[in-house]
C-alpha positions in Angstrom: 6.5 5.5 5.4 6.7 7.5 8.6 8.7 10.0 6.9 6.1 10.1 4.6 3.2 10.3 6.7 5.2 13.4 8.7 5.9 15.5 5.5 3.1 15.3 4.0 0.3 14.8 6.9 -1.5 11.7 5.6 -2.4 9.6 8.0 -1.2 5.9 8.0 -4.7 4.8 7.8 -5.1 7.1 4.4 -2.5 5.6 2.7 -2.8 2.4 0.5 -0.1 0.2 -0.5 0.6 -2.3 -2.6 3.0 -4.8 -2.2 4.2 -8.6 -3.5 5.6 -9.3 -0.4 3.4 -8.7 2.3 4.0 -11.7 4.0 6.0 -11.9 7.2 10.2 -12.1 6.7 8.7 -10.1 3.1 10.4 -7.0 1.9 6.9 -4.8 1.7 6.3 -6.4 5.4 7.4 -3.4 7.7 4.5 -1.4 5.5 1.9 -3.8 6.6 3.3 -4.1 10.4 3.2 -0.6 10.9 -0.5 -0.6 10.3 -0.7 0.9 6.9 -3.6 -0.7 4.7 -2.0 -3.0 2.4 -2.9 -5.1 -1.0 -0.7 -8.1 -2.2 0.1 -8.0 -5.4 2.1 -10.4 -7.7 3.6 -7.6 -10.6 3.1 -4.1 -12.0 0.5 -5.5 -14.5 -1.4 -6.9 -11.5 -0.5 -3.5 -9.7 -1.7 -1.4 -12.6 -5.4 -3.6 -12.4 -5.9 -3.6 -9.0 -5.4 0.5 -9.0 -7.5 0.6 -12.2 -10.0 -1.0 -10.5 -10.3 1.1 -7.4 -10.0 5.0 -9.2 -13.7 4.7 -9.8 -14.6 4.0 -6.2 -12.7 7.1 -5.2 -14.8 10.3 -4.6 
C-alpha cells in the first residue's frame, strides 16, 4: 500500500479498503495499522454490496 500511495500519489487517507480480516494477527491487518481507512467484510458478494452501496455517495 505504500508502494501504492508513492506511484500513484493518493494519499493513505483517500484510499478505502476492504478487507475480511481486519482484525489484529488478520491478513488485511497491516492495511488498517498503517492508517488506511478500512471496511470489514465477510466475501466478494458482501464486497460487491458494500461498494454498490457507496458509488452513489461519491461526487
Amino acid at each position: 500500500m505504500r508502494e501504492l500511495a508513492e506511484r500513484t500519489g493518493i494519499r493513505f487517507e483517500d484510499m478505502l479498503f476492504y478487507g475480511d480480516r481486519l482484525d489484529e494477527g488478520g491478513n488485511d491487518y497491516p492495511v488498517k495499522a498503517i492508517g488506511i481507512p478500512s471496511i470489514e467484510v465477510t466475501g466478494w458478494e458482501d464486497t460487491a454490496d458494500k461498494v454498490e452501496a457507496l458509488l452513489p455517495t461519491l461526487s
